[in-house]
C-alpha positions as CSV (number, residue, x, y, z in Angstrom):
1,X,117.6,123.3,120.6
2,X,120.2,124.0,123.3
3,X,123.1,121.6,123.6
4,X,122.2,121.5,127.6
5,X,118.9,120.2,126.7
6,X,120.2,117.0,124.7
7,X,121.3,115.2,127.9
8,X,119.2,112.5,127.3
9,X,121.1,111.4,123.7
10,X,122.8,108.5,126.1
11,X,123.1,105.5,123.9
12,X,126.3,105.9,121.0
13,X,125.4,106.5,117.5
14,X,121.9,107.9,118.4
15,X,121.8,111.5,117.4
16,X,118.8,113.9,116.1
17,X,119.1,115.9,113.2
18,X,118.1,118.8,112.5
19,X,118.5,121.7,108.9
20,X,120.3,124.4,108.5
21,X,121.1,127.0,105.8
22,X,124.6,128.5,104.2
23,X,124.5,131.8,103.4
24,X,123.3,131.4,99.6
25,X,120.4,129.1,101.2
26,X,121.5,125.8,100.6
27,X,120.4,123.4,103.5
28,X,122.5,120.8,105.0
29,X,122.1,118.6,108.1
30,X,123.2,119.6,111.2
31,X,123.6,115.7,113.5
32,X,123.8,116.1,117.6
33,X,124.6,113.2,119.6
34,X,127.4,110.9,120.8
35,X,129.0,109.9,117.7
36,X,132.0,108.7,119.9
37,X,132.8,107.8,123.4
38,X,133.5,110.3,126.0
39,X,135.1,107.4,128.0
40,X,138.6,108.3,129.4
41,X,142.1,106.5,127.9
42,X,140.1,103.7,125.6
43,X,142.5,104.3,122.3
44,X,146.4,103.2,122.1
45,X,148.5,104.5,124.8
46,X,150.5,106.3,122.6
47,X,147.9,108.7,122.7
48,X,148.5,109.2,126.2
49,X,152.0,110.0,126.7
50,X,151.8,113.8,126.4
51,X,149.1,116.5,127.7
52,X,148.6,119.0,125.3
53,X,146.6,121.5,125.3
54,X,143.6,122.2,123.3
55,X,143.7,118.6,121.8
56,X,140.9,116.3,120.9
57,X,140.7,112.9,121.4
58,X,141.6,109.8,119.4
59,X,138.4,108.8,119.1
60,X,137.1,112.1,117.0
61,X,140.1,110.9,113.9
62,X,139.0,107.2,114.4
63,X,135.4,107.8,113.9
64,X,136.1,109.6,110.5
65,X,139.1,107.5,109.7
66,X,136.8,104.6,109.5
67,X,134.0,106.3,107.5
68,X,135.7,107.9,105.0
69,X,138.8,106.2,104.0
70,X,140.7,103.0,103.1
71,X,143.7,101.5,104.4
72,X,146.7,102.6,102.1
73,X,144.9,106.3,101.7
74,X,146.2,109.7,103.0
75,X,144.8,111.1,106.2
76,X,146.5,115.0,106.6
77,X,146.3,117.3,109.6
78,X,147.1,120.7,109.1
79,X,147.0,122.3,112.4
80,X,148.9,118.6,113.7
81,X,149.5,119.4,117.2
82,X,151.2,116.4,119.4
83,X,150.2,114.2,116.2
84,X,146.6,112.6,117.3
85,X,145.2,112.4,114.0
86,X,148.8,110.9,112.5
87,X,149.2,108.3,114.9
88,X,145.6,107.3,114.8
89,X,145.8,107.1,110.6
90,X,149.2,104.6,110.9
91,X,146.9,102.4,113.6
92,X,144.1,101.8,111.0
93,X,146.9,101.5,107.9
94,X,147.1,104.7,106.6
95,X,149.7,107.3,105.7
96,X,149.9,110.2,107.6
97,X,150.7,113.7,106.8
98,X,151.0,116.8,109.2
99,X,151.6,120.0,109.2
100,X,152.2,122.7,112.3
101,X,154.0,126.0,112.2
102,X,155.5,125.2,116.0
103,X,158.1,122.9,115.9
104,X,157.6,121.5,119.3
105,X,154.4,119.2,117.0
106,X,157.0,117.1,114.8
107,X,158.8,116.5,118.3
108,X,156.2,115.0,120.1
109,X,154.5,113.4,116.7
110,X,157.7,111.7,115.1
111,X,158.4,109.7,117.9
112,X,154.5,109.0,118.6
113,X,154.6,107.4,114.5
114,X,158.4,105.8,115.2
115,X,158.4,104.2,118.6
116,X,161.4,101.8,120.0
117,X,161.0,99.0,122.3
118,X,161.4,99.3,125.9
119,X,165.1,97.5,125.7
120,X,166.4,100.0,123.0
121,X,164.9,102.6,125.6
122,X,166.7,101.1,128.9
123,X,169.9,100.4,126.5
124,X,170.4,104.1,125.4
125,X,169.6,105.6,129.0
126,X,172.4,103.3,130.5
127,X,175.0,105.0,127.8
128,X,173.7,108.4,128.6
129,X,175.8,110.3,131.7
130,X,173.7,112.6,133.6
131,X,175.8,113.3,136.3
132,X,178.3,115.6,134.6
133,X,179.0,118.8,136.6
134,X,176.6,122.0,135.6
135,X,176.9,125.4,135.5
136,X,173.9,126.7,136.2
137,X,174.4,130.2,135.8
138,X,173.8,129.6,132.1
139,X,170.9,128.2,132.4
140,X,167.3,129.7,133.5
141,X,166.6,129.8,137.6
142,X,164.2,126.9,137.6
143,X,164.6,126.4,141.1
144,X,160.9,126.5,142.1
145,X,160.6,123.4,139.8
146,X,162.9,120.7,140.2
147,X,166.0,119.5,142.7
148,X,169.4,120.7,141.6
149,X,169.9,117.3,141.2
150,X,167.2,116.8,139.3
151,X,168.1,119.9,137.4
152,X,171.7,118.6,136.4
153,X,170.3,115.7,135.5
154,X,167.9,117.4,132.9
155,X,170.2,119.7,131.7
156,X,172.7,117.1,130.6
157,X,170.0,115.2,128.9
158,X,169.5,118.4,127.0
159,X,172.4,118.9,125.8
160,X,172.8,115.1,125.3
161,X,169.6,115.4,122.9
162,X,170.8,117.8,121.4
163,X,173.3,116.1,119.4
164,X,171.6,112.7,119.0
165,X,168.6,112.3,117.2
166,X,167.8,108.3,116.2
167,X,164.4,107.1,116.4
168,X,165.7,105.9,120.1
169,X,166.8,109.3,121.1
170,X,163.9,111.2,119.6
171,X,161.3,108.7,121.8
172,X,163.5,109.2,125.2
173,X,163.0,113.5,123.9
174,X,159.4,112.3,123.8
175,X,159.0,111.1,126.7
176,X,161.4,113.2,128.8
177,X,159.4,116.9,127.4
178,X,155.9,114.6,128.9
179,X,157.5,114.8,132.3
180,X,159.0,118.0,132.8
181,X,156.1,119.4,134.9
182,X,152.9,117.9,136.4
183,X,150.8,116.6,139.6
184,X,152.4,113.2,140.7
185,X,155.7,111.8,141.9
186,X,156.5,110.7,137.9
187,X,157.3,113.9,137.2
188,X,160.4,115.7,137.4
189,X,159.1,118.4,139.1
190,X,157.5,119.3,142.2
191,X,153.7,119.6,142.2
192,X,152.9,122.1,139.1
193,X,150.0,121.9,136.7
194,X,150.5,119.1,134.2
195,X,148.5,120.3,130.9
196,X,150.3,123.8,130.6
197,X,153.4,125.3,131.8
198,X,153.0,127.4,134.7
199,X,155.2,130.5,134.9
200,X,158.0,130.5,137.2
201,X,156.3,133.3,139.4
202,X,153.0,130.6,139.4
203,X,155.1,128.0,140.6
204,X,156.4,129.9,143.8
205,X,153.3,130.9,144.7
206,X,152.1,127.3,144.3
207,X,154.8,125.9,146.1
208,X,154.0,128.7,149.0
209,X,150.4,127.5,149.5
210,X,151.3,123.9,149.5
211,X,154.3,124.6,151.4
212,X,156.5,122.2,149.1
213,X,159.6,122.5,147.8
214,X,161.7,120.4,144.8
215,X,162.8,117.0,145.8
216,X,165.2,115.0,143.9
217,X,163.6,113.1,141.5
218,X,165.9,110.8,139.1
219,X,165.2,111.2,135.4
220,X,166.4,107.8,134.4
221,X,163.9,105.3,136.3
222,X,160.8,108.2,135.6
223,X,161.5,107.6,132.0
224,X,161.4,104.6,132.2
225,X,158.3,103.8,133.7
226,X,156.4,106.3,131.6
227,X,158.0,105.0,128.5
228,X,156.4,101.2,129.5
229,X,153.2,103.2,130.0
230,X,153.3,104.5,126.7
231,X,154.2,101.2,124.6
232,X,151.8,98.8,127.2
233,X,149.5,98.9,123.4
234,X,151.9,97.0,121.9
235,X,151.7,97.1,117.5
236,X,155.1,98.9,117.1
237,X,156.1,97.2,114.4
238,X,152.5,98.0,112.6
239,X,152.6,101.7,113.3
240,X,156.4,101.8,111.9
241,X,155.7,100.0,108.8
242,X,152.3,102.5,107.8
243,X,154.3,105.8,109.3
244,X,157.3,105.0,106.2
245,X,155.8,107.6,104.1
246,X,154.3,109.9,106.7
247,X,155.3,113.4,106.0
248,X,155.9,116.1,108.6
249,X,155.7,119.8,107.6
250,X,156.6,123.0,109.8
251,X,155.0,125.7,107.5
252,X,152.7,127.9,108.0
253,X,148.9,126.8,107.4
254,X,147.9,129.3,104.6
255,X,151.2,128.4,102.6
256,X,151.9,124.3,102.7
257,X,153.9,124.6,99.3
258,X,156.1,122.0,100.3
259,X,152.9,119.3,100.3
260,X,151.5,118.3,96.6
261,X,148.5,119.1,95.6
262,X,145.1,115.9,95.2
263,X,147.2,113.8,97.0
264,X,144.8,113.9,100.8
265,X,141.6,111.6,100.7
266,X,140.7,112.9,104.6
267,X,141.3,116.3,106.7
268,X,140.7,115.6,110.3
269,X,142.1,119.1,112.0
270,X,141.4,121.3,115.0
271,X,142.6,124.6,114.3
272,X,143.7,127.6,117.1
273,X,140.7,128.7,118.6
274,X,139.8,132.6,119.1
275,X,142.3,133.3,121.9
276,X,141.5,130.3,123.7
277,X,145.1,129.1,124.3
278,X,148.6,131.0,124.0
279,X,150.7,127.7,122.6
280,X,153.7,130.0,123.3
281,X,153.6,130.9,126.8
282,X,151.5,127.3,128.2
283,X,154.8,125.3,126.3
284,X,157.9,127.9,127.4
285,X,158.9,124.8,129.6
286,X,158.9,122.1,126.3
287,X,160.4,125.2,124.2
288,X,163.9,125.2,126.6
289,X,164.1,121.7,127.1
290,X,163.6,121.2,123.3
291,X,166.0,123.9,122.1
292,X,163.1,126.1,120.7
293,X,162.9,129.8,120.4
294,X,159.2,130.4,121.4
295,X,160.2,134.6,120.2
296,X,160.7,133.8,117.4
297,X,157.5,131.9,117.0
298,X,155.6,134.7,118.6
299,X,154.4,136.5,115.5
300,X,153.7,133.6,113.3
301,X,151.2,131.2,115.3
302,X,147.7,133.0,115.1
303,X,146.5,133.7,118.3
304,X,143.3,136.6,117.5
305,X,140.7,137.5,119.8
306,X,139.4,139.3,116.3
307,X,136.7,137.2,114.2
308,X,137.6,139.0,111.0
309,X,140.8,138.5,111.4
310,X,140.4,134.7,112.2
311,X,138.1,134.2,109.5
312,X,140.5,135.3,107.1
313,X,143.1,133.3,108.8
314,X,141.2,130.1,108.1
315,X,140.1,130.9,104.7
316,X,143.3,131.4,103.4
317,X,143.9,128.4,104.9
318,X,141.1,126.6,103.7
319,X,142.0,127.3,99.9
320,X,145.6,125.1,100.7
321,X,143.6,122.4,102.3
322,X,141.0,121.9,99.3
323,X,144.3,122.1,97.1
324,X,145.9,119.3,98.7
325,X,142.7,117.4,98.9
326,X,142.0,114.6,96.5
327,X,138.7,115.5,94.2
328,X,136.0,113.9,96.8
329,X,137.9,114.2,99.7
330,X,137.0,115.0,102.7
331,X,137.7,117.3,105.3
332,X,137.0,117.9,108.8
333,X,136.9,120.8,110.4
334,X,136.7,120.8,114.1
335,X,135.6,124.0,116.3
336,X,133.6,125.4,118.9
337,X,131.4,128.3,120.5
338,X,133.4,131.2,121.6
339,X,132.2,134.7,122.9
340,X,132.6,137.5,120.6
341,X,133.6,141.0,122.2
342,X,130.8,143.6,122.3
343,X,128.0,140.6,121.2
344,X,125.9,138.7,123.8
345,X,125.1,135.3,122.1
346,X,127.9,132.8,121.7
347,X,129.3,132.5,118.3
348,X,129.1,129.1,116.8
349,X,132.1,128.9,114.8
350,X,130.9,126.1,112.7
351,X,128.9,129.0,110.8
352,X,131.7,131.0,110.0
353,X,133.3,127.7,108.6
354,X,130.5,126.9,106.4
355,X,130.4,130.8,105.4
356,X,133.7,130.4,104.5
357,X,133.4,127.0,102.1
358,X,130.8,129.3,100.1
359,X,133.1,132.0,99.8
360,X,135.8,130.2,98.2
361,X,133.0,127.9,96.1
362,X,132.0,131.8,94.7
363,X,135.5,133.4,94.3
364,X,136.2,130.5,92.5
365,X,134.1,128.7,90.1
366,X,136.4,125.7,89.9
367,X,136.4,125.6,93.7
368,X,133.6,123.3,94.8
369,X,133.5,123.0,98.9
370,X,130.2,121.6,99.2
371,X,128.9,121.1,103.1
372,X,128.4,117.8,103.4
373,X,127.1,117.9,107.0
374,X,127.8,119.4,110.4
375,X,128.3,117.0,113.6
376,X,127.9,118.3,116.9
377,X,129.2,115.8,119.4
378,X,127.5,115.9,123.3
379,X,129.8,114.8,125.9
380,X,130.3,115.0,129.3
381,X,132.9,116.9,131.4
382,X,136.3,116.3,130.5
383,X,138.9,116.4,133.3
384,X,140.6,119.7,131.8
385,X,137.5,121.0,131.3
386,X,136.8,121.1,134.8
387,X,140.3,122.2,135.6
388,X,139.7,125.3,133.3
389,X,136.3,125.9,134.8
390,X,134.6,125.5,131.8
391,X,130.8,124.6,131.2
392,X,130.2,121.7,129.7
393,X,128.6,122.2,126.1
394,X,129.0,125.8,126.6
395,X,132.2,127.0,125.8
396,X,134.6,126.7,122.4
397,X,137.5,124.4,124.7
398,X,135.0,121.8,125.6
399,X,131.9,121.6,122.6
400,X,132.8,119.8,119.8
401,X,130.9,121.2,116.2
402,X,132.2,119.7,113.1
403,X,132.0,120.9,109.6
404,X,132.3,117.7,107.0
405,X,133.3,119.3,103.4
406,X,133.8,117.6,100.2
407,X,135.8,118.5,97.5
408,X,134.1,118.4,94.6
């Protein structure tokens, strides 16, 4: 049955279910329906402080957080991103683990898990001088973004950052990366595209057909007002006291050494799609404000276009996660439909995930991946689905299929 035709699965929790097969013939269930809202901005506004690209939504971790775990257990993401899945465990009272091979993911989840208070926030930016003269000749020609004003302002909150790194600082980084580009006045810079970072060359272009150019925006009082946004949720003191023993890992995915093994009752991870996003090039504005050398980082995030390729990627991958995973764990595997080169038919990816669990189960007799079930959530349009022109239920960025394995 085609995901198009299942409009009519309105009410949450209702779902059909139909069988499918692995490889070897086992069957397994295969649930379609709204497991979880597709309601804008419902979870903690933490949530909300930073677009990122390719992310799910809070309520995808909630829904398993709740069903498979309890409060004091281990909830790990492996492909972490801006955190979702950590923040989301420390809400419901669980430690969080995560691990991303791009830096730029501990910077935007640590704060997310630590947050300040809106005075510590106001105090700090007071102390901080952003007026200090510039020379901008060592810095990139950002012109076609921001004011020179503004620019100063940014670059000596930059540097400032730099050298500082409490939980205070670290939340005012946080917030600061969130509004370096984007589509309102609470943004440093001039009108640009909020989820991504446009290249410099986009921008003038941008700036030629709306015939705009940079204002001067403060830093300070933009900060601010997105900081309140972000702690308007309130429970700081209940996230800090469950993120004590979160753990944040920058290794790659197919080697997490430095994370013991049985330690994870729940997976809940999205991993890089088939060349759906470049997570170099849409962050090259986060990498300079952040100090990051997105070079360097070139050849180790996978970014394939080729299915053999990414299979392998994720199996090898796959064997760390079931290693870290307590016996009768879970995990969650999160994917989509993508187009193969050279084949007409969508790939569902969901396959190749379950194709994969067998493969290890067979390599290796004492590694039991069993399918538990696969999920496939219908939901409406998402706003950056539309802004990528992307057809709802149709595409790998916007249809969510999820594999649910258990370690045996």
């Amino acid at each position: 049955m085609a995901l198009n035709q299942l409009s009519f699965l309105e009410d949450k929790g209702e779902y059909i279910t139909e069988w499918a097969t692995t490889p070897a013939g086992k069957k397994y269930p295969k649930k379609i329906g709204e497991f979880w809202t597709s309601m804008q901005r419902q979870m903690h506004s933490l949530h909300y402080v930073v677009s990122y690209r390719a992310s799910f939504k809070p309520e995808l971790p909630d829904y398993f957080i709740r069903r498979f775990t309890a409060e004091g257990d281990i909830v790990f993401d492996p492909f972490n991103g801006r955190g979702t899945t950590m923040l989301q465990a420390n809400l419901l009272g669980r430690t969080a683990w995560g691990n991303d091979i791009n830096p730029l993911s501990e910077i935007l989840s640590y704060p997310k898990t630590n947050p300040v208070s809106y005075a510590e926030i106001e105090k700090r930016l007071k102390e901080i001088d952003l007026t200090m003269p510039v020379d901008f000749n060592k810095h990139p020609d950002l012109s076609m973004f921001y004011h020179p004003e503004t620019f100063r302002e940014i670059v000596n909150l930059k540097n400032y950052l730099q050298e500082h790194t409490t939980d205070v600082d670290r939340f005012i980084q946080l917030i600061a990366t969130s509004r370096l580009h984007g589509h309102s006045n609470g943004f440093f810079s001039v009108y640009s595209f909020p989820q991504i970072s446009v290249p410099p060359e986009n921008q003038i272009k941008i700036n030629q057909k709306r015939n705009q150019a940079p204002d001067y925006r403060p830093v300070k009082p933009r900060i601010l007002k997105k900081a309140a946004q972000a702690l308007k949720s309130g429970k700081i003191q209940h996230i800090r006291n469950f993120s004590r023993d979160n753990k944040f890992n920058t290794q790659d995915s197919r080697d997490m050494s430095n994370l013991p093994s049985e330690k994870v009752q729940l997976i809940v991870t999205s991993p890089p799609f088939l060349d759906k996003a470049d997570y170099i090039l849409d962050n090259w504005l986060e990498f300079w404000f952040t100090g990051i050398d997105g070079e360097q980082l070139r050849g180790k995030i996978v970014q394939t276009a080729n299915i053999r390729e990414w299979k392998k990627f994720m199996k090898d991958s796959m064997r760390e996660m079931y290693r870290i995973l307590k016996p009768g764990g879970i995990c969650v595997i999160e994917v989509g439909e993508v187009r193969v080169t050279g084949k007409k038919n969508l790939l569902n990816l969901d396959e190749v995930i379950v194709e994969i669990s067998e493969e290890l189960s067979s390599e290796n007799r004492n590694m039991k991946f069993n399918v538990k079930e696969v999920m496939i959530q219908v939901q409406q349009f998402t706003k950056l689905a539309n802004c990528f022109n992307v057809t709802n239920n149709l595409k790998g960025t916007n249809t969510q299929r999820l594999v649910v394995l258990q370690k045996e």
